[in-house]
N, C-alpha and C positions, 0 to 999 in steps of 0.2 A: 504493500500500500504506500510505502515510502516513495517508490519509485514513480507508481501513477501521483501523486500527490507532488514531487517538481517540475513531472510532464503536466498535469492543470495546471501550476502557477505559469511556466512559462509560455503554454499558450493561450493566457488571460494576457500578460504581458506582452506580446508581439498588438495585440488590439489596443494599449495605450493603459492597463491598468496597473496603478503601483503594488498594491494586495499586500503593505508592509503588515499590516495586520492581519488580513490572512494569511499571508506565509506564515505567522508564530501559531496561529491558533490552529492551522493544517498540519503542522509540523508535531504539534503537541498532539493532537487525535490520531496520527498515524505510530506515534509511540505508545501511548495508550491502547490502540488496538493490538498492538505488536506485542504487548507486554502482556494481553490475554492471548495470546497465539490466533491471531484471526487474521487473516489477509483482504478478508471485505468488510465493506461497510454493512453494518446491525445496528437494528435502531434503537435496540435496547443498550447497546454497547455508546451509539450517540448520546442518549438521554442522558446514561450514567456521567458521561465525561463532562457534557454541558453543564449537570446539576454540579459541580465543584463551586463555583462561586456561591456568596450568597445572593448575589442583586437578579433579579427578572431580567433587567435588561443586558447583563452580562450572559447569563444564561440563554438569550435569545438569541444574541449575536454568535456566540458559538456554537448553537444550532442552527441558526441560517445560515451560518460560513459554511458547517459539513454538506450540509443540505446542498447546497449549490453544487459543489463539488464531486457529492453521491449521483447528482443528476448529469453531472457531464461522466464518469465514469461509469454508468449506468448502459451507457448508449453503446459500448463496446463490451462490456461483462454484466449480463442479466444478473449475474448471484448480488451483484451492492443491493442494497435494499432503499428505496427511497424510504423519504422519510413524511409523517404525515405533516401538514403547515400548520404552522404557530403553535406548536405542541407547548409551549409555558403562558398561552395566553396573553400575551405582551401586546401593549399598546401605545406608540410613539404620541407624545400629544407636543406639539408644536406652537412655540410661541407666535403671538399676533406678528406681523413685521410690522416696524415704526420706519415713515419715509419720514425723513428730517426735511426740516424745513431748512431755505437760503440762512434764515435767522442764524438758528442753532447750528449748521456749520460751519457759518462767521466766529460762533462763539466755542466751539468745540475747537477751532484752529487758532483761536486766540488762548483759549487757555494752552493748548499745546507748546506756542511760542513762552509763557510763560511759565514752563517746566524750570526748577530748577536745579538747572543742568551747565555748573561754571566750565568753563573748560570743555565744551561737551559739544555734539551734534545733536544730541536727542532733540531740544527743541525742535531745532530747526528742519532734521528729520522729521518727526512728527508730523508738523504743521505742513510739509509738502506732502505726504505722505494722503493726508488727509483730502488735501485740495486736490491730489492726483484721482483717487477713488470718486470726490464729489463732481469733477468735471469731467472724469469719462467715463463711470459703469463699472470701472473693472473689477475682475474678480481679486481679492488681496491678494491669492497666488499670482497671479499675474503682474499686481504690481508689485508685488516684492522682487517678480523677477526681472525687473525692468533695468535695462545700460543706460547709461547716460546717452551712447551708440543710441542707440532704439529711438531718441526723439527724431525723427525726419519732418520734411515739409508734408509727406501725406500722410499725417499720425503717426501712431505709435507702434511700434512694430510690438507683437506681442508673443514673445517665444515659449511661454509657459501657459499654454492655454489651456481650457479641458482638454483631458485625453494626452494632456501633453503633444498638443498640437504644436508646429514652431511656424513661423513668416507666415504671421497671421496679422494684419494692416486693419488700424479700428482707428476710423476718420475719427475729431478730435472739432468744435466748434472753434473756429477762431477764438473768438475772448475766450474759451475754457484754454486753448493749445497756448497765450501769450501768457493767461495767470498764472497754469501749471511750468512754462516756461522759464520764467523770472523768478516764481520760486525755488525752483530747479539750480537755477542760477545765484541765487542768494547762497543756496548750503552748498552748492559747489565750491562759492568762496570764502564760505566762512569755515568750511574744509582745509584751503587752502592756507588762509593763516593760522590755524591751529599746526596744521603739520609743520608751515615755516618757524611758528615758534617751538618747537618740538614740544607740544603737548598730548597732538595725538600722532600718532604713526600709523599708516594703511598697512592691511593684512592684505590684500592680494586680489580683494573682489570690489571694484566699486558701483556698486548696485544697493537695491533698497534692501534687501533680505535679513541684513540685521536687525530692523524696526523690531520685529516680533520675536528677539531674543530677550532675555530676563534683563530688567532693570539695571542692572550692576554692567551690561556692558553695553558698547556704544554701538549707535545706529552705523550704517553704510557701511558693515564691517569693518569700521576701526575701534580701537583702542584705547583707552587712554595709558600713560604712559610717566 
């Protein structure tokens, strides 16, 4: 089972999925089965392995990850056994979405700027950051994974799309492309004098993708120092 279970992962992945979380929780049920001498999937053998947590929704998810998996391994060896759905009775309930108003993120990008953050990017980070997602849509992977490269006159090039799509072009309203621009441009160079005065030093990526790292360290993958 070990075997089919990297043959699934890798051809989920050739279609664009990352499955970081299902590769651990595929990897641990094909040990678990292995450890009662079974080479297919049993549903009583799934239930057992799922019911290890204490939470429903943990539980759930490690039954619809085999689940998926029982069904593409199914199609080639009749003995796996599917499995029946929603066997823990789980129910996702989702919050309302809140579309923000101009107001509020005027003032969400204002308080960002006033982060205090001496010596730091984070403000400045932030508040582009902000502006970036409010004037084009994008997904936060996406702009996390955005170059400096990437701003062109036809938009934004956007290399980290769903599916992990790459040279994917998302027009950009003038006034949104010149505010997102100039802000771009401000922490470019407030970048630049921190480094001249060696306060911070660049790690090697200058992109947004350190915003969403822990407090303690700095945006655009720097450092302080």
């Amino acid at each position: 089972m070990i075997e089919a279970t990297e043959t699934y992962l890798a051809v989920r992945r050739t279609a664009g999925f990352s499955l970081t979380n299902a590769e651990y929780l595929l990897r641990s049920f094909a040990k678990f089965a292995a450890a009662r001498g079974l080479t297919h999937v049993r549903v009583a053998t799934v239930i057992d392995w799922a019911s290890e947590p204490s939470s429903v929704a943990q539980r759930h998810a490690r039954y619809q990850t085999v689940g998926l998996f029982a069904r593409y391994v199914q199609q080639e060896d009749a003995r796996h056994e599917l499995l029946p759905p929603n066997y823990f009775g789980y129910r996702k309930t989702r919050r309302v979405p809140h579309i923000y108003t101009m107001a509020e993120i005027d003032r969400l990008i204002l308080a960002a700027r006033q982060l205090p953050a001496a010596h730091s990017l984070q403000a400045s980070t932030y508040a582009t950051l902000i502006s970036l997602l409010a004037a084009t849509g994008l997904r936060i992977s996406e702009a996390l994974g955005l170059l400096l490269s990437d701003i062109t006159d036809d938009g934004l090039l956007i290399r980290k799309s769903k599916f992990k799509k790459y040279a994917v072009r998302q027009a950009m309203p003038i006034a949104a492309a010149v505010n997102c621009a100039d802000r771009v441009n401000s922490c470019t160079r407030t970048k630049s004098k921190l480094i001249s005065r060696g306060i911070v030093m660049p790690t090697g990526h200058q992109g947004m993708s350190g915003v969403y790292r822990a407090a303690d360290i700095d945006p655009l993958c720097y450092r302080e120092v």
